[in-house]
C-alpha positions in Angstrom: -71.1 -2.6 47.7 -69.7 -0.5 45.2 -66.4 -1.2 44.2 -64.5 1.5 42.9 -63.1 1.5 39.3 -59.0 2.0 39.3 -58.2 4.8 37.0 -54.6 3.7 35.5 -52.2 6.2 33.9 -53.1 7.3 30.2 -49.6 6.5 28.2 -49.7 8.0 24.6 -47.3 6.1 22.2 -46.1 8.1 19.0 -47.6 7.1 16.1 -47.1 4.5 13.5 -46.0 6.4 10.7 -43.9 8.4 13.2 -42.3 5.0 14.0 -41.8 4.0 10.5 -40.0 7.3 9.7 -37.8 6.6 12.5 -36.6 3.5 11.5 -36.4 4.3 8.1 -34.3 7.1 8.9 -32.0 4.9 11.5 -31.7 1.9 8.4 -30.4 4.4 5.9 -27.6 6.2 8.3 -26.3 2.4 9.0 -26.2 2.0 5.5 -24.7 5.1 4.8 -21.9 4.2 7.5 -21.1 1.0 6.3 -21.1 1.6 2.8 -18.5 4.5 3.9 -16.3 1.9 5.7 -16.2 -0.9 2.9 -15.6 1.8 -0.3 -13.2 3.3 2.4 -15.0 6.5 1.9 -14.4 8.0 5.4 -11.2 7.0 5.4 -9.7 10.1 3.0 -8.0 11.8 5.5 -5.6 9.3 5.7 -1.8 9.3 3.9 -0.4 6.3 2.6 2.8 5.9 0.0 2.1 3.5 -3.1 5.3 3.1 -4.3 5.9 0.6 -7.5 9.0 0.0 -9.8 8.3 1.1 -12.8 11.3 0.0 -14.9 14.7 -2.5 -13.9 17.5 -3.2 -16.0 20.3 -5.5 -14.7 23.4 -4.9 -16.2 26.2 -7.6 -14.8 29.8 -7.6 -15.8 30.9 -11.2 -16.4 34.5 -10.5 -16.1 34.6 -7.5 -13.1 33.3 -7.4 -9.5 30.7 -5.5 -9.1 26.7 -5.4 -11.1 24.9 -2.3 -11.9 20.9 -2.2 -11.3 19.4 0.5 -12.6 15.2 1.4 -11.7 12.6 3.8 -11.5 10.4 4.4 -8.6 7.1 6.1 -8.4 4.8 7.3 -5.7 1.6 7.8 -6.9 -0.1 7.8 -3.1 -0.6 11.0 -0.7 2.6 10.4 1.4 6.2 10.9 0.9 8.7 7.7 1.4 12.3 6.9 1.1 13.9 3.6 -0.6 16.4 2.5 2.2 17.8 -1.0 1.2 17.8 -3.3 -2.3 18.8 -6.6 -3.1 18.4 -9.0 -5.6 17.9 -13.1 -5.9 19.5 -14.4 -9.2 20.0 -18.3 -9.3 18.6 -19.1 -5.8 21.6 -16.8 -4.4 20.9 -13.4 -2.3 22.6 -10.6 -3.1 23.0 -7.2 -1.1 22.7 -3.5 -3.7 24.6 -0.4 -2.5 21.7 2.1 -3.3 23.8 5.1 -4.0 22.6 8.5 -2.3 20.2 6.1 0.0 17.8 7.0 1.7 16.4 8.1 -1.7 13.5 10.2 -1.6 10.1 9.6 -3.2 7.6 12.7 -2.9 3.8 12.0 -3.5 3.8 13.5 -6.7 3.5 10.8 -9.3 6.9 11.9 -10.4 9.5 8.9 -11.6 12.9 9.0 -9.4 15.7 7.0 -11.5 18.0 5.0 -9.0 21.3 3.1 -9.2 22.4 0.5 -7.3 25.4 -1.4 -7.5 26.5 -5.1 -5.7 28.8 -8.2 -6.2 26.2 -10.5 -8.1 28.8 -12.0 -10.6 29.2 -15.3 -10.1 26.0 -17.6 -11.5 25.0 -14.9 -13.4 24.7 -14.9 -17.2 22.7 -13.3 -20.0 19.2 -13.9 -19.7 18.7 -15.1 -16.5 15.9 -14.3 -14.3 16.5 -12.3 -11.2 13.7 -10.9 -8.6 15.1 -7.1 -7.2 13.6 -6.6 -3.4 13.4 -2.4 -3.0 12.9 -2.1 1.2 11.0 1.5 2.4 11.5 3.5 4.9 8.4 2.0 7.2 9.8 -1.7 6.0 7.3 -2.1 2.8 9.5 -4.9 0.2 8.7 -4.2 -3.2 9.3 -7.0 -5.6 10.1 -7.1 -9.2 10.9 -9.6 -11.6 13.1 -9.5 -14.7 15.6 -10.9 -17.0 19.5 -9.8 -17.3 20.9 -8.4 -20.2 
């Protein structure tokens, strides 16, 4: 008896160096996507404010009611802001600023806005002390600073 031979389907797989390519080709375009993520490359359409204080004097008046701080803000990011609320910590005490002509603009431009702010830290206050000024954003960002009074 003759048995008769099974003819199975022919399957052609691609080639080695075809495969190789492949996944060479898949490897770098993972790299390329995570190496985007970490350096934040992919992420340039976005717009953020970076606000910072660039200069704080703290003027108090040892006799009257009422303290002038004067700053400068800058934005040096790719979105506009405003400076909405200040205060300022001098001997462990919290005091509320006035910002006057809040909410005070800060446009993207690098540009240095001067602002004055004025409150009732009197009392415990004297010449050389050190006080922290809090500058609140518009999207509720604190920006500390630290300094001495004069």
């Amino acid at each position: 008896m003759l048995k008769k031979k099974k003819e199975g389907r022919k399957t052609k797989a691609i080639s080695p160096a075809i495969a190789a390519i492949i996944l060479i080709a898949i490897t770098i375009a993972i790299a390329i996507a995570v190496a985007g993520w970490v350096f934040g490359i992919f992420g340039g359409a976005a717009t953020h404010p970076k606000v910072t204080i660039v200069t704080a004097t703290f003027d108090w008046d040892p006799v009257g009611s009422s303290s002038t701080i004067s700053f400068t803000l800058t934005n040096t990011g790719t979105a506009a802001t405003t400076a909405v609320a200040a205060s300022v910590t001098v001997g462990g005490v919290n005091w509320p600023l006035a910002l006057t002509g809040a909410p005070i603009a800060l446009p993207p431009d690098g540009s240095t806005v001067p602002v004055v702010c004025t409150g009732s830290p009197t009392s415990g206050v004297s010449e050389g002390q050190a006080y922290t000024l809090i500058i609140t954003l518009g999207d509720g960002t604190q920006l500390p600073y630290e300094g001495i009074t004069v």
